[in-house]
DOPAKE-880921 format. One record per residue (C-alpha): residue number from 1; residue in one letter; x negated, y negated, z. Coordinates in pm, 1 decimal. Layout:
<sites>
<site i="NUM" aa="A" X="X" Y="Y" Z="Z"/>
...
</sites>
This chain:
<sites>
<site i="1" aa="X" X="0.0" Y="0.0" Z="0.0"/>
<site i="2" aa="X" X="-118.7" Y="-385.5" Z="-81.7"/>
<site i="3" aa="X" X="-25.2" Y="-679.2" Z="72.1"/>
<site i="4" aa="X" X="96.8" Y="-956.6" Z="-96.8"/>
<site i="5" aa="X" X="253.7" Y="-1290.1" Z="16.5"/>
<site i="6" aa="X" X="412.2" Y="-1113.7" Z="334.9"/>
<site i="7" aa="X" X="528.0" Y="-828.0" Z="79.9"/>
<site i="8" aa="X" X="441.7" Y="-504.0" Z="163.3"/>
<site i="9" aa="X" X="376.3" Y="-310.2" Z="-205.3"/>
<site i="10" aa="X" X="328.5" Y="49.2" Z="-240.9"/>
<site i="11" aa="X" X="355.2" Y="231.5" Z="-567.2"/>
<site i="12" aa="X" X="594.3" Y="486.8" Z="-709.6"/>
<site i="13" aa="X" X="662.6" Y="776.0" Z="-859.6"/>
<site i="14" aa="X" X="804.4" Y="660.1" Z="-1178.8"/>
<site i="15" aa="X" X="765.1" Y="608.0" Z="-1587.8"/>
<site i="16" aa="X" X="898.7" Y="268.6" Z="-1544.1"/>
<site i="17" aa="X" X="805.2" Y="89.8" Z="-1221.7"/>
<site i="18" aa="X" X="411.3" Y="62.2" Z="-1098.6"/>
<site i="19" aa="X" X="498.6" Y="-57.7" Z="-728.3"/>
<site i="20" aa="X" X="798.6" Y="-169.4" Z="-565.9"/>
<site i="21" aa="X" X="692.6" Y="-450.5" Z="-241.9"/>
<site i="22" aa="X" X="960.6" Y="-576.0" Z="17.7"/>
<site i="23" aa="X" X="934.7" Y="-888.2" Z="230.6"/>
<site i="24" aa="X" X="1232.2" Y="-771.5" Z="520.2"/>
<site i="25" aa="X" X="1179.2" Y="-1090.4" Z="662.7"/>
<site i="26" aa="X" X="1366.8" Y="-1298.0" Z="403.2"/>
<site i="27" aa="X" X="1475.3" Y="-1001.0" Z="242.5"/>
<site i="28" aa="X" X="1316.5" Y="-994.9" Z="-98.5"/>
<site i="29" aa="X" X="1226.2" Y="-696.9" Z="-316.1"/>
<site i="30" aa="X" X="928.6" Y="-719.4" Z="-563.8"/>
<site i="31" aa="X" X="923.7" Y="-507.5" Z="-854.1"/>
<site i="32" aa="X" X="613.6" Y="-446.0" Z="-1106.0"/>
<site i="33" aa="X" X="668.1" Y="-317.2" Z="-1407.8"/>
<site i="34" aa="X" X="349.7" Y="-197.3" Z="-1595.8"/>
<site i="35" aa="X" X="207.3" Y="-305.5" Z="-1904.0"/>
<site i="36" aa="X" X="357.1" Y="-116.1" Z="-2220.4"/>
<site i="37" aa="X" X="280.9" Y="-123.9" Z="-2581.0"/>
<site i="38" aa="X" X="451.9" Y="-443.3" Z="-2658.7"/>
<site i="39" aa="X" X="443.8" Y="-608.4" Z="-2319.6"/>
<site i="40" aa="X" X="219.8" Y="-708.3" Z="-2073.7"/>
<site i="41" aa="X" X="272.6" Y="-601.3" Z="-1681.6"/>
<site i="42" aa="X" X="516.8" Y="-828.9" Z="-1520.3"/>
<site i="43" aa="X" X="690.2" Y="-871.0" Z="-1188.9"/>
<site i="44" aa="X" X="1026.8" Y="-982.7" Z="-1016.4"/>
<site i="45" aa="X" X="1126.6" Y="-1079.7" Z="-697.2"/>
<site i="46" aa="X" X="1489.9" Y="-1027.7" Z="-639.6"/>
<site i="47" aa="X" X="1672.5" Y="-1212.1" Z="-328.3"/>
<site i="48" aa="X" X="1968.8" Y="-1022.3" Z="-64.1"/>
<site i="49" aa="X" X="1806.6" Y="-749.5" Z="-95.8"/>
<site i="50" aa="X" X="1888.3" Y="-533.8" Z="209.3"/>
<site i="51" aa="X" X="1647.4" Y="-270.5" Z="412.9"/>
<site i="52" aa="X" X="1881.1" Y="-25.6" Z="317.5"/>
<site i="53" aa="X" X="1879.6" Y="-66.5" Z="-51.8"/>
<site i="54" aa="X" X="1537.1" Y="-125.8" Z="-23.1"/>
<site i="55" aa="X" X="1522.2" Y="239.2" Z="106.3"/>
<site i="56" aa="X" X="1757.7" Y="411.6" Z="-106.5"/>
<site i="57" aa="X" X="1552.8" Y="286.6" Z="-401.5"/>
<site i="58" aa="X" X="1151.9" Y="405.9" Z="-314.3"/>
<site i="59" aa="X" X="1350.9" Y="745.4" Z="-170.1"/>
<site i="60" aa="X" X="1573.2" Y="782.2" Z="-540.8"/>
<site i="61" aa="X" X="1511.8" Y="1101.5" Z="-721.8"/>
<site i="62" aa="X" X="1474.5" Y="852.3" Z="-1003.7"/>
<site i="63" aa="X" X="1310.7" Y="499.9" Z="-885.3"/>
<site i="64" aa="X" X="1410.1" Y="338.2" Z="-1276.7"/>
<site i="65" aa="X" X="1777.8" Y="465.2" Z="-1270.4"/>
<site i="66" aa="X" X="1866.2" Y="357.0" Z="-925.0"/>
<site i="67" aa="X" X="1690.5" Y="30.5" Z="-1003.3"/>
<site i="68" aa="X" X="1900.8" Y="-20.4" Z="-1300.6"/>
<site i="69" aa="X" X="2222.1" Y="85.4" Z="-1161.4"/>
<site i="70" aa="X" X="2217.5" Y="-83.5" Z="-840.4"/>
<site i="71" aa="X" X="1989.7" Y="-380.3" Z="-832.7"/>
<site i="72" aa="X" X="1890.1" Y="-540.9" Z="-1160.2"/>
<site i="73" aa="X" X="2268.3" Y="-480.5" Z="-1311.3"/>
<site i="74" aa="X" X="2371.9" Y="-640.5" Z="-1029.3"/>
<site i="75" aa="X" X="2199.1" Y="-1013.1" Z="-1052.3"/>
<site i="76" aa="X" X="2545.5" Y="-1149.3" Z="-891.5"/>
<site i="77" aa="X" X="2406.2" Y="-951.8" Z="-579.2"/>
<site i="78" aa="X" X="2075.7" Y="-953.8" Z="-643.0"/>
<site i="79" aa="X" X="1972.9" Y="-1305.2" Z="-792.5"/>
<site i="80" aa="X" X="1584.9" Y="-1270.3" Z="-925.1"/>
<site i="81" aa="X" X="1299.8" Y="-1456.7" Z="-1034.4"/>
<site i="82" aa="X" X="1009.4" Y="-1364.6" Z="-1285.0"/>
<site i="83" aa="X" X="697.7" Y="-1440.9" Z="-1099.5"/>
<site i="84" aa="X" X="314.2" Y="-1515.5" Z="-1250.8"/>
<site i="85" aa="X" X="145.8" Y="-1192.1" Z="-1265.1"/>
<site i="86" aa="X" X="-222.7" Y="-1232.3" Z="-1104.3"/>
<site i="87" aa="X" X="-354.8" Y="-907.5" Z="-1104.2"/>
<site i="88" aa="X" X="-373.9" Y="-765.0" Z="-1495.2"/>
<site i="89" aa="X" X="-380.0" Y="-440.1" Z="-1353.4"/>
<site i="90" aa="X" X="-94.1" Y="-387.8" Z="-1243.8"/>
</sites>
């Protein structure tokens, strides 16, 4: 696990997220995604985000489906930001 800006990142099991990080003190999730063939790495913070959820995702059978289905389709819930990527590799 990394530290970063009070987040605590740790890295997953999965094709389409490199490390998830969670700040529980203002509840924020962070979410890198890795570079691909047409994209460079990027990340997103993503606000409301509660311990629970925050669970239920980096315990999911599948990391990118949960994350789909229950946080980033759900910006109403979940409002997010891109952030600058410092680290190229991510």
């Amino acid at each position: 696990m990394t530290h970063s800006n009070e987040m605590v990142w740790q890295k997953v099991n999965s094709s389409q997220i490199a490390e998830v990080g969670y700040n529980p003190a203002n509840r924020t999730l962070g979410i890198r995604f890795p570079a691909g063939k047409r994209s460079p790495a990027s990340e997103y913070h993503y606000t409301g985000v509660s311990p629970e959820v925050h669970h239920e995702l980096v315990t999911a059978d599948s990391v990118g489906s949960y994350f789909g289905r229950y946080i980033k389709s759900r910006a109403d819930l979940y409002p997010y930001a891109k952030q600058e990527v410092k680290d190229a590799g991510v």
